[in-house]
C-alpha positions in Angstrom: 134.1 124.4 106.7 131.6 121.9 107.3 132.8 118.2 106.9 129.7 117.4 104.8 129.4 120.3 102.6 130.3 118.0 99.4 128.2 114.7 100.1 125.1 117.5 101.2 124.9 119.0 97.7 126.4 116.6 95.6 127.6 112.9 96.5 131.4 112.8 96.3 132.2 116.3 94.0 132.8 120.1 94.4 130.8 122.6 93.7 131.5 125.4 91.5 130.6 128.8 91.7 127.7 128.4 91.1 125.9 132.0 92.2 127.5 133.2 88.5 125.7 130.8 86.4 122.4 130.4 87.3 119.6 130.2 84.2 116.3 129.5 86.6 113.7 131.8 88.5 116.2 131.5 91.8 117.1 134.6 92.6 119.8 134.4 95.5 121.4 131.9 97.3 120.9 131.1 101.5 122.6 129.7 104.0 122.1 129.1 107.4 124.7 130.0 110.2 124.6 127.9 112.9 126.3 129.3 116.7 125.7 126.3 119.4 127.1 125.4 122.2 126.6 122.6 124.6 124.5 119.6 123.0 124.4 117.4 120.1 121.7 118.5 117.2 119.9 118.0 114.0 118.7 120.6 111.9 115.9 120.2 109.7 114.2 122.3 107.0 111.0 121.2 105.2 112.1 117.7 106.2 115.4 117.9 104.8 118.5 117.2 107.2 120.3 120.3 107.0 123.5 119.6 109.4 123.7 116.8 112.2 126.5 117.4 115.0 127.5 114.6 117.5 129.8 116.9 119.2 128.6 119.5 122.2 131.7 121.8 122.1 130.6 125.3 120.6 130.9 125.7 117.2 130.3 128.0 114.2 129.1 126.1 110.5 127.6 128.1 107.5 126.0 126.0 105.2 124.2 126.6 101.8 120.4 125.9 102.3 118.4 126.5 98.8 117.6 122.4 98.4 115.8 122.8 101.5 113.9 125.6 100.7 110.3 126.7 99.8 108.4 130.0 98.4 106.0 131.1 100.8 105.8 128.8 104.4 108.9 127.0 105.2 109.2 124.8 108.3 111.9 124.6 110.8 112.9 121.9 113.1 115.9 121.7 115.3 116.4 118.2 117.0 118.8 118.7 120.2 120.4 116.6 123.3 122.1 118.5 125.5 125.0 116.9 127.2 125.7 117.0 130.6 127.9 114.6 130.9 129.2 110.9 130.0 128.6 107.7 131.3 131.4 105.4 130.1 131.9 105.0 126.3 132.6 107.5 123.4 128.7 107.9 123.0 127.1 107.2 126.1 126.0 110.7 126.8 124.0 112.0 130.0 121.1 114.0 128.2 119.3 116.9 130.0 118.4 119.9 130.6 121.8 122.7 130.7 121.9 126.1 131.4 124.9 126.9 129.4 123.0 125.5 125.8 122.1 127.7 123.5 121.9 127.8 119.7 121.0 130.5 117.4 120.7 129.8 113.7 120.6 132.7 110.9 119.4 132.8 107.6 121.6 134.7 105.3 120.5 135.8 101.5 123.1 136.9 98.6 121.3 137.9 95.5 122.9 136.9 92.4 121.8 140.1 90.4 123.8 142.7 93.0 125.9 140.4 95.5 123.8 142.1 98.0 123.4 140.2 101.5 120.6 140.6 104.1 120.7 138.1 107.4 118.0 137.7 110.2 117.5 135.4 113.4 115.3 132.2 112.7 116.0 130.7 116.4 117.8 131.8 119.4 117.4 129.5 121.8 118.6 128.9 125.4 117.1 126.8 128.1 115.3 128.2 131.0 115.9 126.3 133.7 113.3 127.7 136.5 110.4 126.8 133.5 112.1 123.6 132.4 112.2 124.0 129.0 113.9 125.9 125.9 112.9 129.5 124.9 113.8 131.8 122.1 114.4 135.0 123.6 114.2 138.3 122.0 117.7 139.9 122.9 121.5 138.5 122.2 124.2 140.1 124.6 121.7 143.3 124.9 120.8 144.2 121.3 117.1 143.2 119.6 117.0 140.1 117.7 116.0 140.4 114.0 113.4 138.7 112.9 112.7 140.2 109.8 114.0 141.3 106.1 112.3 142.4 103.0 111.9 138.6 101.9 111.8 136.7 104.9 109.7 136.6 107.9 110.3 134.4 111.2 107.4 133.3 112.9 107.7 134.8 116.8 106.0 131.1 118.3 107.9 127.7 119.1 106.7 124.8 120.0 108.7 122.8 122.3 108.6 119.3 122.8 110.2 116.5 124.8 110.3 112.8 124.3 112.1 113.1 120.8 114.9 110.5 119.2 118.0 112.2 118.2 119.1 109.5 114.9 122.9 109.6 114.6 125.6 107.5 112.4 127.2 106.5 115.2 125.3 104.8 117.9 121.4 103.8 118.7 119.6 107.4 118.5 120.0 109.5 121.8 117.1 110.9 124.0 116.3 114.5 122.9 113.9 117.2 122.8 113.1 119.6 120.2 111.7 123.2 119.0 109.9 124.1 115.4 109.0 127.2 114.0 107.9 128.8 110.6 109.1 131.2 108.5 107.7 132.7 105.4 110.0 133.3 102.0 109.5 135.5 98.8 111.4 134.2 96.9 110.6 131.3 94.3 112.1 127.6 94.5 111.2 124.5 92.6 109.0 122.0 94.1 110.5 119.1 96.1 110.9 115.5 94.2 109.9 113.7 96.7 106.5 115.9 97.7 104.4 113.2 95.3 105.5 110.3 97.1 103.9 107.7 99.3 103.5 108.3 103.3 106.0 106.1 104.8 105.5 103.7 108.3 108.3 102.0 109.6 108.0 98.6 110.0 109.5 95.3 108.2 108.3 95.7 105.1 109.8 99.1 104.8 112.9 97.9 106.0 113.1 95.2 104.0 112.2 97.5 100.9 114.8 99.8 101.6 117.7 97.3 102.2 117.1 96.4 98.6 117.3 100.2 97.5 120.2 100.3 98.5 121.9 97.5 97.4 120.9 98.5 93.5 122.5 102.0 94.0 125.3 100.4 95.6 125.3 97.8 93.0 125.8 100.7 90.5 129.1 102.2 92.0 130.4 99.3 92.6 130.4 97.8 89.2 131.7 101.1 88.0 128.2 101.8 85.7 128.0 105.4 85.5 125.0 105.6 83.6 122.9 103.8 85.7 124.1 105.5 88.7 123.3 108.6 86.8 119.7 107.4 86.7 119.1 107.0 89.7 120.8 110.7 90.7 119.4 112.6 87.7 116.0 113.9 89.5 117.6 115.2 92.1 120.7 116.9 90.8 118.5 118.6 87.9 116.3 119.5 91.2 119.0 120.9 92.9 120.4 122.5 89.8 117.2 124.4 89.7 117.1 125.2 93.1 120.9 126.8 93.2 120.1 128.6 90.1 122.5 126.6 87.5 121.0 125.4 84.1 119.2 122.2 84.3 121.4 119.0 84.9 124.0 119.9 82.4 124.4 122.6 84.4 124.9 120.7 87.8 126.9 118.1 85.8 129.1 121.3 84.2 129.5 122.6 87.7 131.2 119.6 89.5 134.1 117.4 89.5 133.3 113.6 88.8 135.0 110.9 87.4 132.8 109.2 84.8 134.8 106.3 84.6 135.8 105.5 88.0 133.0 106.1 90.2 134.2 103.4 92.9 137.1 106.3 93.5 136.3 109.7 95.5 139.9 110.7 95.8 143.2 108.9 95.3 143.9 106.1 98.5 140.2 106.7 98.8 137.7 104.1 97.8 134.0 102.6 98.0 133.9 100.2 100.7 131.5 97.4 101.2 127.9 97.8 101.7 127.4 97.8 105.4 123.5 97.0 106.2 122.5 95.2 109.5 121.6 91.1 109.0 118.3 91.6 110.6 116.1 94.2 111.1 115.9 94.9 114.4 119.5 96.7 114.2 118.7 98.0 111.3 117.7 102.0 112.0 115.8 104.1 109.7 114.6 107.9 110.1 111.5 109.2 108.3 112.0 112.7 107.0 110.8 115.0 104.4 107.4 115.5 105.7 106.9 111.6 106.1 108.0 110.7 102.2 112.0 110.3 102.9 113.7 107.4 104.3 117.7 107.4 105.2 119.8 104.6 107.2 121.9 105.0 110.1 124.7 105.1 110.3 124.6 105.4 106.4 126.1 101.9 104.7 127.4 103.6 101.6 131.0 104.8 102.4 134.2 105.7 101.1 136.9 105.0 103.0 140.4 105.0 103.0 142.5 102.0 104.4 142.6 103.2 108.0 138.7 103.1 107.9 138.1 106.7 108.2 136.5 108.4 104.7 133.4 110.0 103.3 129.6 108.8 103.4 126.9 108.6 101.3 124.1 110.3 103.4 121.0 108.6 100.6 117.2 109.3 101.6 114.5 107.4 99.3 111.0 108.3 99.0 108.5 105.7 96.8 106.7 107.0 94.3 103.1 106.1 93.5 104.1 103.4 90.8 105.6 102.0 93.9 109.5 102.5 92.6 112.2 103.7 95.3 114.2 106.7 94.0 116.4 108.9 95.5 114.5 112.0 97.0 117.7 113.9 98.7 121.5 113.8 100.0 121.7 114.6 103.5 
C-alpha cells in the first residue's frame, strides 16, 4: 500500500470507509493506478502532488485521487527521471533517456450508489529512442488502449518537455523531463481552496514568508494546542470531506483516528521531532504547485520520527490568500 496514503489525505490518521457515508454531490470515488518501471517520478493532478517515487525499480501503487480532482477539464502532469545508472552516492543518479521506461497510469471510478467500477488509460508512456523522446502509444502487449468511459475522457495529445526539475525530500532536485495531458470529467467536485490565492514567485521574500508558516503550525503541535492546529487544518479537511463525499468536517473529523490531546504523538515510540528548516535560504528548497498558488518544502521539515530517525512526514503546501495570510491549501 502506498507509504503515504495517511499523510496524503489526512496528516497522521486513518481513514474510514468513507465510500458509505458520503452526504455531498460526489458521486464516486477515483484512484489512480500507477505501473512504472525504470525512473524516479512525480505525479501531478491540477497542481496537486499525487505520488512522488525516488525509487526506479517497477512498481504497482493505487491511490485515491478525489482531492485532486475537477468537473469538467482536469490537468495532468507526470514529472520523470529515468535512471540509467549511479554515480557514487545513494542519490547521485545518471538521468537519461531508457528504453526499458515506461509508465502507464489508470483512472479507476467506483460509484457509491451501485459499487459499480469503470477504468480507462490516462498515459501510457514509453520512450522512443530513434525520436528521442517519450510517446504514449495506443496499444499495451497487443490490445487497444482505452481512453474513454461514460464519465471520463483522455485527451489523445502530450506535450513533452525537457529541461524540467524533479523536487525530492531527499537530495537537491534531479534533472528530468516531463509529459502533460488533459482529461475531461462528469462528475462534480468542490472547488479547490487554494484557487483564490495569490500567484507565487520564488525568491527571498517568499522563502522567508514561508519559513515563518511553518514555524506557527509547528508551533501548534508542538505545544500540544489542538484547537489551533485545528484552525489552521479546518479548510482543507472540510474541503476534502466534500470532495470524498463525507459530511462536512464533522464528517472528516468522525471518519479518522486522532488524538485530541496528544497531537505531538502519531503512534506509540513515535513522536514530532524538531523543526528542520535550512539557516539560510539558499539551501532552503521550495516547489510551486497548484497552478502557481501552492508552496511545499523539501525535504518537508515537519516529521515524526521514531528514535532511530526513521518516521512519518508532514508533506504541508501553503497558498496566501488575498488578505495576505498563509494557510494551508493541501497535504501532499
Amino acid at each position: 500500500m502506498h507509504k503515504y496514503l495517511v499523510v496524503v489525505l489526512c496528516f497522521f490518521v486513518c481513514i474510514g470507509n468513507f465510500a458509505n457515508s458520503y452526504g455531498g454531490e460526489v458521486k464516486a470515488n477515483y484512484y489512480l493506478n500507477i505501473n512504472s518501471r525504470g525512473s524516479l517520478y512525480a505525479i501531478y493532478i491540477n497542481g496537486i502532488k499525487i505520488e512522488d517515487r525516488m525509487s526506479e525499480s517497477q512498481a504497482s501503487i493505487f491511490v485515491p485521487v478525489n482531492y485532486a480532482m475537477s468537473k469538467g477539464d482536469n490537468k495532468l502532469k507526470v514529472i520523470f527521471s529515468p535512471v540509467k545508472g549511479r554515480d557514487g552516492g545513494k542519490y547521485d543518479f545518471i538521468i537519461g533517456p531508457k528504453p526499458t521506461f515506461y509508465m502507464k497510469l489508470e483512472l479507476e471510478r467506483v460509484s457509491f450508489d451501485s459499487g459499480k467500477r469503470s477504468k480507462l488509460t490516462l498515459l501510457n508512456a514509453s520512450f522512443d529512442m530513434s525520436e528521442g523522446k517519450v510517446i504514449s502509444k495506443d496499444e499495451l502487449n497487443g490490445a487497444d488502449v482505452n481512453y474513454s468511459s461514460d464519465f471520463v475522457e483522455v485527451s489523445r495529445s502530450i506535450e513533452y518537455k525537457e529541461g524540467e526539475n524533479l523536487f525530492n525530500s531527499y537530495s537537491k532536485p534531479f534533472d528530468a523531463y516531463s509529459i502533460q495531458s488533459s482529461f475531461y470529467v462528469e462528475d462534480w467536485f468542490p472547488d479547490f481552496i487554494w484557487e483564490s490565492g495569490q500567484n507565487l514567485v520564488v525568491d527571498d521574500n517568499l522563502k522567508n514568508e514561508i519559513r515563518e508558516a511553518y514555524k506557527k503550525i509547528y508551533k501548534t503541535l508542538d505545544e500540544n494546542n489542538y484547537d489551533s492546529f485545528l484552525n489552521y487544518m479546518s479548510d482543507l479537511w472540510t474541503f476534502t470531506a466534500e470532495s470524498l463525499g463525507l459530511d462536512g468536517l464533522d464528517g472528516y473529523l468522525n471518519s479518522i483516528s486522532l488524538n485530541k490531546n496528544n497531537i505531538r504523538v502519531h503512534s506509540p515510540g513515535v513522536e514530532l521531532a524538531e523543526l528542520k528548516l535550512p539557516e539560510s535560504n539558499e539551501d532552503l528548497h521550495v516547489e510551486i504547485a497548484g497552478k502557481g498558488k501552492l508552496v511545499t518544502v523539501l525535504p518537508s521539515p515537519i516529521k515524526w520520527a521514531r528514535s532511530d530517525g526513521s518516521g512519518l512526514v508532514m508533506k504541508v503546501a501553503f497558498y496566501k490568500d488575498q488578505s495576505g495570510e498563509w494557510r494551508v491549501g493541501a497535504v501532499f
